[in-house]
C-alpha positions in Angstrom: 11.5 23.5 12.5 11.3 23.8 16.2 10.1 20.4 17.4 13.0 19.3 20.2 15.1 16.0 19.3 15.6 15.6 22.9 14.8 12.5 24.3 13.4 11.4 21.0 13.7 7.4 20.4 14.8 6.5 17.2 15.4 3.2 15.7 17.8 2.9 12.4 18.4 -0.2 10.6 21.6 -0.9 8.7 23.7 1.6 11.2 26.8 0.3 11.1 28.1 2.3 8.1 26.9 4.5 6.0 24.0 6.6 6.4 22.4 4.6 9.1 25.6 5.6 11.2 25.6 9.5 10.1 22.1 9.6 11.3 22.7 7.9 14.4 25.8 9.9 15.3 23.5 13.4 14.1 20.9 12.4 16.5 22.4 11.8 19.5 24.4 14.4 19.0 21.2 16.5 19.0 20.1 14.9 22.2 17.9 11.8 20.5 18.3 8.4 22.2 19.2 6.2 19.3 18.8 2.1 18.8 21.4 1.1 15.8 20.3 -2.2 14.3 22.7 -4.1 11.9 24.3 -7.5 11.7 28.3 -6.4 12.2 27.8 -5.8 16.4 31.6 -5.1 16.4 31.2 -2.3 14.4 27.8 -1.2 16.1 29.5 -1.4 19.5 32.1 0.9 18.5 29.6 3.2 17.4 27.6 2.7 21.0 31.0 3.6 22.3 31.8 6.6 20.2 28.3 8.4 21.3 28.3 7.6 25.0 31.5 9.4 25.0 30.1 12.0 24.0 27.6 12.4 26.4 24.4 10.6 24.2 22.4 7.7 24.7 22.4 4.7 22.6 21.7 0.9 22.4 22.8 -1.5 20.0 20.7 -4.9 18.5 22.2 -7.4 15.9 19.5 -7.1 13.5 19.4 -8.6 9.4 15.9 -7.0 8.5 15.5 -10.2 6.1 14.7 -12.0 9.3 10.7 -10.9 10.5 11.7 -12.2 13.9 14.8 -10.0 14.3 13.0 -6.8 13.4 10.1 -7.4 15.3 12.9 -8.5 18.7 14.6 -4.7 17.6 11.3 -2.3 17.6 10.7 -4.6 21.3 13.9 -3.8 21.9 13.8 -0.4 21.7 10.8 -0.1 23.6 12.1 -2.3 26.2 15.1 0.4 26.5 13.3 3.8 26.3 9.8 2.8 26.8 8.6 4.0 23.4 9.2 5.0 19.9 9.6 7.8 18.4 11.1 6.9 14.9 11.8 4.3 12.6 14.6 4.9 10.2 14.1 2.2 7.5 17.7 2.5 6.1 19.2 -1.0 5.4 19.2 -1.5 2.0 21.3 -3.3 -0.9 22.6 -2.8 -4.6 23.9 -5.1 -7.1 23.0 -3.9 -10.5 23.5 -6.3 -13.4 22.0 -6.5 -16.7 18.8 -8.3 -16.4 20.8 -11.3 -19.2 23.1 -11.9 -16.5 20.3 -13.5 -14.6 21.4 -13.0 -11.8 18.1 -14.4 -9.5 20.2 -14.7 -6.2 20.6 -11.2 -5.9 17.3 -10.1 -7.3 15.8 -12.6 -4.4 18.3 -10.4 -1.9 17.4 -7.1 -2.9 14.3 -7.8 -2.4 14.2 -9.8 0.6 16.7 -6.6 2.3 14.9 -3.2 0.4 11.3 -4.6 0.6 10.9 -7.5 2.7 12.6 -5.2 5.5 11.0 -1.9 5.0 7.4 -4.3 5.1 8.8 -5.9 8.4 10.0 -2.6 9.6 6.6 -1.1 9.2 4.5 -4.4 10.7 6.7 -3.8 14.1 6.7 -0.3 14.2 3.3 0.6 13.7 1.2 -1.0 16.4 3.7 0.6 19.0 3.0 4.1 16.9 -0.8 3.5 17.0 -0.8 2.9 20.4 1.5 6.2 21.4 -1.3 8.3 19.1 2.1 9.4 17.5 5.2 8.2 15.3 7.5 9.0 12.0 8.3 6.0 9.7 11.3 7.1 7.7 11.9 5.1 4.3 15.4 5.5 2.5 15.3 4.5 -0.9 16.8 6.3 -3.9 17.3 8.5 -6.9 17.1 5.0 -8.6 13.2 5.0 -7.2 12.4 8.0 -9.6 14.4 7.0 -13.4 15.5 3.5 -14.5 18.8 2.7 -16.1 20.0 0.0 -17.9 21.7 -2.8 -15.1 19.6 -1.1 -12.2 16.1 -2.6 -13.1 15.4 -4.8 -10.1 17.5 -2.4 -8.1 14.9 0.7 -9.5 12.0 -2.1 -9.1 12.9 -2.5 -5.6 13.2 1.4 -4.6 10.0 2.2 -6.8 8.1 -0.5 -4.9 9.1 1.4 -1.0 8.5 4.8 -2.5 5.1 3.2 -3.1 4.3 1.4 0.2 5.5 4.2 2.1 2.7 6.9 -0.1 0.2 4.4 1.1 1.6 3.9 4.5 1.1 7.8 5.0 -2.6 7.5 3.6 -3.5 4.4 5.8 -1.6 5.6 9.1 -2.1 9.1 9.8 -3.3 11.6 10.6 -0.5 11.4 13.7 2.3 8.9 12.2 4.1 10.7 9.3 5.8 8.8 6.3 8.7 10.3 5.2 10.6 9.0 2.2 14.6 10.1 1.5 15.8 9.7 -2.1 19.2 10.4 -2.2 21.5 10.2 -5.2 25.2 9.0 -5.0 27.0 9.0 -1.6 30.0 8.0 -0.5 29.5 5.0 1.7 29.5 0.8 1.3 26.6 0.5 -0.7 28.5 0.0 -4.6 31.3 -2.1 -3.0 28.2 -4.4 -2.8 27.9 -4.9 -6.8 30.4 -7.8 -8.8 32.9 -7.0 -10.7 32.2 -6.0 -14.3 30.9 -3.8 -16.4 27.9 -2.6 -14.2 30.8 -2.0 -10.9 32.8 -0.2 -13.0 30.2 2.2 -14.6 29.0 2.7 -10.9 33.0 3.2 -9.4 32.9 5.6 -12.3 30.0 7.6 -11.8 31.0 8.0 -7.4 34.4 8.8 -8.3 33.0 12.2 -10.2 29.6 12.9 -8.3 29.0 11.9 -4.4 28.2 13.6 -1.2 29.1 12.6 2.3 26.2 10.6 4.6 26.3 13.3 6.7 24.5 14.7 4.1 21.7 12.5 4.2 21.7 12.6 7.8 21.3 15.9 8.1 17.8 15.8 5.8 16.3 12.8 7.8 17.3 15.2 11.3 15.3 18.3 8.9 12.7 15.5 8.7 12.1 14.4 12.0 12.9 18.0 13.5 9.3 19.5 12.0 6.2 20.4 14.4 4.2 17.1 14.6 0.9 18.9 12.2 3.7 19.0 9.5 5.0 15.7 7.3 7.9 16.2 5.0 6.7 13.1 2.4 10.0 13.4 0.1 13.4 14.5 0.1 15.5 13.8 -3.0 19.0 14.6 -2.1 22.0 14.6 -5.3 25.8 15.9 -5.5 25.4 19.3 -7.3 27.7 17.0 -10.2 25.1 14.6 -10.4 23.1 15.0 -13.5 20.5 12.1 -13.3 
């Protein structure tokens, strides 16, 4: 693991909270110029703030990765800004588990507009910019919940199975100098269950955090591992749990 974050552009939907913000803050911090993409620019602005403070280099783009236009106006963006890109952290993503009887279509039609609509638009803007560099890393964040299926969590599961998918295939189709990454991670303290209506399914959820959950930092800390390898190696899958977490 000796391949310099310096100067390294990286992209990363849904970065105002969460995950997407550990990351960000990780990077710069390790000398990456970072482009935070998310709809709340208040918060995102902060964060912009927080890093230049520290001496790091960052951008922020409103960005709601259901929108084709807005991702493709982020990667051009970022491009714009540093001149290329590096990375592509496909973060943003939603939960609201609920019995399938609940019929609950709205938020089936959400989570998959938000965790495969944007990870598909993500990679459509990202990769002719990779392709032309000879180089990139697509990074896809989807879940524990892309591996075993529970009962409430089916479109949720359906969702993550389907980007653990495209992103296999995206590593087939686009190397052999663009490397797919995919991070599974199991609970973690950030926004992500607040998300979910009240009921049974929140409260089983609530329950589950309250005994089992890791920090983003966490997270952020295996996408850095990711990104820092030599370009000839590709870490395809992390799954990252609490030690508590038993499924």
């Amino acid at each position: 693991m000796s391949n310099s974050l310096q100067g390294r552009v990286v992209a990363i939907t849904g970065a105002s909270s969460g995950i997407g913000e550990a990351t960000a803050r990780l990077l710069a911090r390790s000398g990456a110029f970072v482009v935070l993409g998310a709809r709340r620019m208040d918060r995102l602005s902060s964060i912009v703030a927080d890093i230049e403070r520290e001496g790091g280099r960052a951008i922020a783009l409103e960005l709601d990765v259901q929108q084709r236009g807005q991702v493709q106006a982020f990667v051009d963006g970022a491009v714009r800004e540093f001149g290329r890109l590096d990375v592509l952290v496909n973060n943003a993503g939603v939960m609201l588990v609920a019995p399938l009887s609940d019929v609950k279509v709205d938020q089936w039609d959400q989570m998959i507009d938000v965790n495969i609509r944007g990870v598909l638009y993500g990679i459509a803007a990202a990769l002719p910019v990779m392709q032309a560099q000879g180089s990139g890393h697509v990074i896809t964040v989807s879940s524990v919940a892309g591996h075993k299926v529970g009962p409430g969590f089916a479109v949720y599961c359906g969702t993550k199975f389907a980007v653990r998918a495209i992103a296999e295939g995206f590593r087939q189709e686009a190397g052999p100098h663009i490397r797919s990454t995919v991070i599974s991670p199991g609970a973690v303290a950030t926004e992500l269950p607040s998300h979910i209506s009240a009921g049974p399914a929140k409260d089983a959820v609530e329950a589950m955090y309250a005994t089992a959950e890791i920090s983003a930092d966490a997270v952020a800390g295996a996408i850095v591992y990711a990104i820092s390898q030599t370009p000839d190696v590709d870490v395809n899958e992390i799954i990252i749990r609490p030690t508590a977490q038993t499924f």
